[in-house]
C-alpha positions as CSV (number, residue, x, y, z in Angstrom):
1,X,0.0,0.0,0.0
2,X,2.6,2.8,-1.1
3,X,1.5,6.2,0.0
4,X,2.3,8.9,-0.7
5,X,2.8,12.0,0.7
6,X,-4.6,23.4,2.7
7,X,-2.7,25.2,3.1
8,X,-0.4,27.3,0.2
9,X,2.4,28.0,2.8
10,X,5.0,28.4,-0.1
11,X,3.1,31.5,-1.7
12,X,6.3,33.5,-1.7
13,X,6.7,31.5,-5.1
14,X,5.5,32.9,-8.2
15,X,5.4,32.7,-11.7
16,X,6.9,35.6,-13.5
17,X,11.0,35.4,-14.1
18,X,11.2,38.1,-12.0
19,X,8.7,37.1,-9.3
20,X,11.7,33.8,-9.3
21,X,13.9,35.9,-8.7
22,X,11.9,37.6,-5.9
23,X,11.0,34.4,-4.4
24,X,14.4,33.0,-4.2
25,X,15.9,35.8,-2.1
26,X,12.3,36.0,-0.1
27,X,13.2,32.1,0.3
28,X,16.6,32.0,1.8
29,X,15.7,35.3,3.6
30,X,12.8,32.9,5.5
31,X,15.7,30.3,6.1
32,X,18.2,32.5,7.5
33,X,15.8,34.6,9.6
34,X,14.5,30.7,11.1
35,X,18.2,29.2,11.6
36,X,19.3,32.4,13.3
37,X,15.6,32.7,15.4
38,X,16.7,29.0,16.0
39,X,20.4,29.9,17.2
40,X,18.9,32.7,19.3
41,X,16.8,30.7,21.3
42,X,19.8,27.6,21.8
43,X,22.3,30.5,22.6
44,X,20.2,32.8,25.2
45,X,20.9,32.2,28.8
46,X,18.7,30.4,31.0
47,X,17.2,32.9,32.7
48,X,16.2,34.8,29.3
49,X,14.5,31.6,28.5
50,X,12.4,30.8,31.8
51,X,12.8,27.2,33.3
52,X,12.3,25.6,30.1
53,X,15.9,26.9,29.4
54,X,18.6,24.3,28.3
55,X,20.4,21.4,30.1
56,X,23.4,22.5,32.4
57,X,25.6,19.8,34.3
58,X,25.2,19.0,37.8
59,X,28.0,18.4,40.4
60,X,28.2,14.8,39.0
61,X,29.0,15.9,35.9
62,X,25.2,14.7,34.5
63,X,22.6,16.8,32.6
64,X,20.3,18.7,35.5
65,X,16.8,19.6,33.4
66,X,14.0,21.2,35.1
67,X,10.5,19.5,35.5
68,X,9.2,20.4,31.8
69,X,10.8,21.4,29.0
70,X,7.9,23.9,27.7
71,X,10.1,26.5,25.3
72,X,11.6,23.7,23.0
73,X,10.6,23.5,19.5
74,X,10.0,20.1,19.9
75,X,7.1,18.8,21.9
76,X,6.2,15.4,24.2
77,X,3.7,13.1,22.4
78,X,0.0,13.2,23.9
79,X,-1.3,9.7,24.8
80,X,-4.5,9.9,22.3
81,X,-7.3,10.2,24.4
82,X,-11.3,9.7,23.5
83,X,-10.4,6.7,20.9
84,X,-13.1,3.9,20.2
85,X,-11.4,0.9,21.4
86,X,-13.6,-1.4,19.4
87,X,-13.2,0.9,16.4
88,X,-9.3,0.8,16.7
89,X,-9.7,-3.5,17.0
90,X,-11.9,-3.6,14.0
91,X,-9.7,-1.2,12.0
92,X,-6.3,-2.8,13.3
93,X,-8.5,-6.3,12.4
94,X,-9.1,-4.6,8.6
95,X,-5.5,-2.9,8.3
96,X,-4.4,-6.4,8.1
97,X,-7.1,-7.8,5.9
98,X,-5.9,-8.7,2.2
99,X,-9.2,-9.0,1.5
100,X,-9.3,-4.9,0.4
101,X,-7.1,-5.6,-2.9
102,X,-8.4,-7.1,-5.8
103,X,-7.0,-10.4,-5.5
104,X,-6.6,-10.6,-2.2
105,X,-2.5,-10.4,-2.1
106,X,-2.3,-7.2,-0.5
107,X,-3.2,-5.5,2.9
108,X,-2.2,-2.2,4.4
109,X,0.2,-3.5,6.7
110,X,1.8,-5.3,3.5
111,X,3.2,-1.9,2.6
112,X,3.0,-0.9,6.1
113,X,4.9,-3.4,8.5
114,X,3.9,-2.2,12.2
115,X,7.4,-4.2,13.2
116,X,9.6,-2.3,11.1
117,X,8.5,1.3,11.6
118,X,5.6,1.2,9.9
119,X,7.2,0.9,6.4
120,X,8.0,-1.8,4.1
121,X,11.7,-0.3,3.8
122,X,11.6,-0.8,-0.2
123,X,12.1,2.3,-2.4
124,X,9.1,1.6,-3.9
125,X,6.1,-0.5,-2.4
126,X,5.1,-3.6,-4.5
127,X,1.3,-3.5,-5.4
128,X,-1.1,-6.6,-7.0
129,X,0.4,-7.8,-9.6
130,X,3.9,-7.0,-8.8
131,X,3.4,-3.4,-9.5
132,X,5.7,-1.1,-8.5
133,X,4.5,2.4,-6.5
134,X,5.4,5.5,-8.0
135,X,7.1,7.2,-4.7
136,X,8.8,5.7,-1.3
137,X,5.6,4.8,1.6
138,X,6.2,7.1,4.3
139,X,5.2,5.4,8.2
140,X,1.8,4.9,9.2
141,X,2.9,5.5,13.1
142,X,2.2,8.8,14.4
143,X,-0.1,9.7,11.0
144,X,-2.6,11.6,12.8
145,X,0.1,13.8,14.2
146,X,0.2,15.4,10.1
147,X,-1.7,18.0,8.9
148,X,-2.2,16.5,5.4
149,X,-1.5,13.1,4.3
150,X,0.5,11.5,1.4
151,X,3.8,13.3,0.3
152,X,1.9,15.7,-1.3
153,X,-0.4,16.6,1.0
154,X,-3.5,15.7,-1.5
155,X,-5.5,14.0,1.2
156,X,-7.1,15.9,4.6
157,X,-7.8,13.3,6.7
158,X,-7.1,9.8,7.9
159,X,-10.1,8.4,6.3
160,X,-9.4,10.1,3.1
161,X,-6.3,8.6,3.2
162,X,-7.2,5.4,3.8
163,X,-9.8,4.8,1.3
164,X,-6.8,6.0,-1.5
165,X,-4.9,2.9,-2.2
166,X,-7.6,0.7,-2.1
167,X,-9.2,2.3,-5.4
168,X,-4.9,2.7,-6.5
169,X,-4.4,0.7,-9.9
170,X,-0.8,0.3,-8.8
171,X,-1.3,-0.4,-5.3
172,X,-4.8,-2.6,-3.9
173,X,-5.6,-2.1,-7.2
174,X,-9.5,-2.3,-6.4
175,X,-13.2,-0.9,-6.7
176,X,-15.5,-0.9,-3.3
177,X,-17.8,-2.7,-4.9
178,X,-15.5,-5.8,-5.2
179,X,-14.2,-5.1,-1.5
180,X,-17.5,-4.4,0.4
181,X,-19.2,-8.0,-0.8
182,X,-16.3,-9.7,0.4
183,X,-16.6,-7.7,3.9
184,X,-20.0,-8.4,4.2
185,X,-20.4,-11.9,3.5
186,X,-17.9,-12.4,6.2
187,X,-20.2,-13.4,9.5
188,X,-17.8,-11.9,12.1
189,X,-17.0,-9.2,10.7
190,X,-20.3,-8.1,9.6
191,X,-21.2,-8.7,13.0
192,X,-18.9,-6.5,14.0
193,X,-19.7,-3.7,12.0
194,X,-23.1,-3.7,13.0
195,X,-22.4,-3.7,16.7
196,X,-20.5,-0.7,16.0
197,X,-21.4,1.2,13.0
198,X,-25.5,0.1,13.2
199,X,-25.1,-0.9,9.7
200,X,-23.1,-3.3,6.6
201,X,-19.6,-2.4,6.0
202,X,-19.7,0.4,4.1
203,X,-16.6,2.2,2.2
204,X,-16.9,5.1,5.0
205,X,-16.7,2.8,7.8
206,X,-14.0,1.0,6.9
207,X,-12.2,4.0,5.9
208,X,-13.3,5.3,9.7
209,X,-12.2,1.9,11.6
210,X,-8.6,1.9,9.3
211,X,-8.8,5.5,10.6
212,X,-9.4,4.9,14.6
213,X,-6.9,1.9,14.7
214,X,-4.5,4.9,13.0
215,X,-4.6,7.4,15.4
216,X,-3.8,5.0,18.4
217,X,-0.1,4.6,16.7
218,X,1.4,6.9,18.8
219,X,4.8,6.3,19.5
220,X,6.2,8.2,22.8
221,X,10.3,7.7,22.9
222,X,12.9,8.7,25.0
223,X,13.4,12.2,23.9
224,X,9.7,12.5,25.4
225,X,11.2,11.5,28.3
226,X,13.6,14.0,28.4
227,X,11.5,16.7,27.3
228,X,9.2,16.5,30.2
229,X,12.1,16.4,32.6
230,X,13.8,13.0,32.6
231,X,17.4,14.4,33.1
232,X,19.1,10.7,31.9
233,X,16.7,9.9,29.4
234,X,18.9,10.4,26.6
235,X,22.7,10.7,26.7
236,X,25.4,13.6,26.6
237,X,26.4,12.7,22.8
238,X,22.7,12.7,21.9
239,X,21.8,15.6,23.6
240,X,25.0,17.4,22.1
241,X,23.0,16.0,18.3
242,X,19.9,18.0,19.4
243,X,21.9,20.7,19.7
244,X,23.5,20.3,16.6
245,X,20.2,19.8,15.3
246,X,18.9,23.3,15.9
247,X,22.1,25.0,16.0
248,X,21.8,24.1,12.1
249,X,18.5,24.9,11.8
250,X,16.7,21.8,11.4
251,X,14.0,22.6,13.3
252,X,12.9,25.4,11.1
253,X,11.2,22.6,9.3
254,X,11.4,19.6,11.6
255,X,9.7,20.7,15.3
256,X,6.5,20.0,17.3
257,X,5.1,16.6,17.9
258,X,6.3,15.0,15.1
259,X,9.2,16.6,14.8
260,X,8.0,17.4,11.2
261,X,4.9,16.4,9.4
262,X,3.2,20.7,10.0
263,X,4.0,22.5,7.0
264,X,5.2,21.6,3.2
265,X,7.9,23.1,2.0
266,X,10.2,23.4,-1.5
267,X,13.0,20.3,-2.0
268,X,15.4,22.1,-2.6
269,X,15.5,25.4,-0.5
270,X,19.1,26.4,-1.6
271,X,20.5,24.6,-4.0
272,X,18.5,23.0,-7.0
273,X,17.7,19.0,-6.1
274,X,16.8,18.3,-9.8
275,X,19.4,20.0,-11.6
276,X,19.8,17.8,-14.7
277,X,16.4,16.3,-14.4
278,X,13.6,15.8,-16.7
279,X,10.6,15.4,-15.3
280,X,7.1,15.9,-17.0
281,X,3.8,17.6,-15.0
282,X,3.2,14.1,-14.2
283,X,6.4,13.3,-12.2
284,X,6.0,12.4,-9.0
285,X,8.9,14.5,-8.2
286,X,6.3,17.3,-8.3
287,X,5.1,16.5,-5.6
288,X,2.2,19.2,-4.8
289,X,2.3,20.8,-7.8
290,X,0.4,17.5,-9.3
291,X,-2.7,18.0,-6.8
292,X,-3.2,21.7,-7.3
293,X,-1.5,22.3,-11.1
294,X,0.0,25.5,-9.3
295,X,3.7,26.9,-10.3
296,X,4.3,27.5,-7.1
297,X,4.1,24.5,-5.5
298,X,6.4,23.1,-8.4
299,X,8.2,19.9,-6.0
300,X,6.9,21.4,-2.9
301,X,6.3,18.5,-0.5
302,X,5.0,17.9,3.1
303,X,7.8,17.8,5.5
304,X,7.5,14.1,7.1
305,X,7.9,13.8,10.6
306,X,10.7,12.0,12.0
307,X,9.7,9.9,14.4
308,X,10.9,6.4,14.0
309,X,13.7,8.0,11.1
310,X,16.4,5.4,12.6
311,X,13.9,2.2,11.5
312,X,12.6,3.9,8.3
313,X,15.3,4.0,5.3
314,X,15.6,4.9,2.7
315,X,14.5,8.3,3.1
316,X,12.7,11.0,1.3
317,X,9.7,10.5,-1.2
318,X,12.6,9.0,-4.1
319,X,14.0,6.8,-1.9
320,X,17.5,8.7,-2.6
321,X,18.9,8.3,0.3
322,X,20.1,5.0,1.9
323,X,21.6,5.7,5.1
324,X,20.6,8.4,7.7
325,X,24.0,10.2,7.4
326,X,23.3,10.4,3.8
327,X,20.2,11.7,4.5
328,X,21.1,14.4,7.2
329,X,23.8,15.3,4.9
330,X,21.4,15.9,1.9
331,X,19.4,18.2,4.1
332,X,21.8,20.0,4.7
333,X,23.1,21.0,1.2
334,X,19.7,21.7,-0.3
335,X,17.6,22.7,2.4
336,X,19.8,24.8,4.6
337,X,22.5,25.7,2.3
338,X,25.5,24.1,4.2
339,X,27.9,21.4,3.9
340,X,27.6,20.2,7.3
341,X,30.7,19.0,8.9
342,X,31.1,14.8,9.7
343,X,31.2,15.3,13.3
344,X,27.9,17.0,13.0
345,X,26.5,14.6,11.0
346,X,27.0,12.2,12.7
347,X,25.9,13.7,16.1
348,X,22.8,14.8,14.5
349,X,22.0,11.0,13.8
350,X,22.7,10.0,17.5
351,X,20.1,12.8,18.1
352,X,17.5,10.9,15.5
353,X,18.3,7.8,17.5
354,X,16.3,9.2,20.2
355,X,13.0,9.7,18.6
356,X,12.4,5.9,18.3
357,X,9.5,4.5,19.9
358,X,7.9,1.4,20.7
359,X,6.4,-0.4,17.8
360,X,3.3,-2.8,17.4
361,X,3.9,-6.3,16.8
């Protein structure tokens, strides 16, 4: 089940040669104003900063953190609260049901592996009939923590989302009405849906159940921990790679709950990513420029979160990048404009080390 990946957040782009022009400098203006706001806010003193303020060492030489870590740009994961517990069984039931494709080969989790992240770690899902996805399927944890879903942002909700592959001719390759008979001549589970929903499966309570069982992926990791005060959660070297991490600014783009997953923005902020390339205005590398046919959003993508990073690879919608260090390294070139030094690298992936959580088996 390959997925990909409303708001018009990149508006400083226009059309005009000119208008480039102008929306280049506007765009590395918005960079350097949000890596030095960044290197502000990890440079002021504690007291500027309230008692939220960065980690100082105790006598012992270990990190001494107040009770709550409130003026970070990151942000401890909420326990989801309110969810339908037999909506998230039926949907976790129906998430692994192969019964949604065509011929009954593939299920969400197929494309979707709740033990390895929540991905498949191909660069391209497999679909029925050995076909091959057009872009790499981001994780399914911590989905409801984005504010548009796919890598190009084209669906608004959870249940949007998880209707779209089904009806994909490259991924579940199916229609609902080869899907639903299958559901409903199923005893059980039409029991089940009428226990809950008062009625037959339907495509819209499917889509909800999928949905429900979704939003209870929440993955709280040790950086939580140490975010709301739990001084040896994580370790000098990967505190020193969160540092590193907005020092750089990384978080410009990569902050909040899931570290990510809150805004689109261009690949390729400073330097161009597909110099050299061909692509035509149906490329996937468009990314959101293919949902709303606007110049502007010309390979504008969501920013994905990065929780779970360290189990996910390879990285970013093409799959281009193998390894984490090749990843952070990547980022740093065309997003932030700098060739970031191996040390920092390397700290930086300690740092995404940290944001692993526990996983579903």
């Amino acid at each position: 089940m390959t997925s990909q990946n409303s708001s018009h957040s990149s508006s400083v782009f226009v059309t005009s040669s000119t208008g480039k022009k102008v929306a280049v400098g506007l765009g590395i203006l918005m960079v350097v104003l949000l890596i030095g706001y960044g290197a502000l806010r990890f440079l002021s003193s504690p007291n500027e900063r309230g008692a939220a303020a960065e980690a100082t060492l105790n006598a012992s030489g270990h990190q001494a953190v107040p009770a709550a870590r409130l003026d970070e740009p990151l942000s401890p994961l909420r326990v989801p609260t309110g969810l339908d517990e037999q909506k998230v069984a039926l949907g976790r039931q129906l998430f692994h049901d192969p019964r949604l494709s065509k011929d009954n080969s593939i299920s969400c989790a197929s494309c979707h592996d709740l033990a390895r992240g929540g991905v498949d770690r191909l660069p391209r899902s497999i679909g029925v009939g050995g076909q091959t996805g057009e872009v790499n399927a981001p994780t399914v944890y911590n989905a409801s923590l984005n504010f548009r879903q796919f890598w190009d942002g084209r669906a608004a909700t959870l249940e949007e989302q998880a209707g779209g592959p089904v009806v994909n001719p490259v991924e579940m390759a199916a229609t609902w009405e080869e899907v639903l008979p299958k559901l409903q001549a199923d005893k059980e589970i039409a029991a089940r849906f009428r226990a809950i929903y008062n009625s037959v499966p339907t495509a819209a309570t499917v889509q909800n159940a999928i949905a429900e069982f979704e939003r209870s992926l929440i993955t709280p990791s040790r950086m939580d921990r140490w975010l709301l005060g739990e001084a040896d959660a994580i370790t000098d070297k990967e505190l020193e790679g969160y540092r590193a991490f907005r020092r750089h600014g990384c978080v410009a783009c990569h902050q909040g709950e899931n570290v990510g997953g809150n805004l689109f923005q261009r690949f390729g902020v400073m330097q161009d990513y597909y110099a050299g390339r061909k692509v035509d205005d149906n490329d996937p590398d468009l990314g959101r420029f293919r949902v709303t046919k606007r110049e502007e959003d010309r390979f504008v993508f969501k920013v994905p979160g990065l929780r779970n990073v360290a189990l996910t690879p390879p990285y970013f919608h093409d799959a281009s990048a193998a390894t984490l260090e090749e990843a952070v390294t990547k980022m740093g070139r065309y997003q932030l404009g700098v060739d970031l030094p191996s040390e920092d690298v390397q700290s930086i992936v300690w740092f995404l080390h940290t944001l692993t959580g526990e996983q579903l088996q």
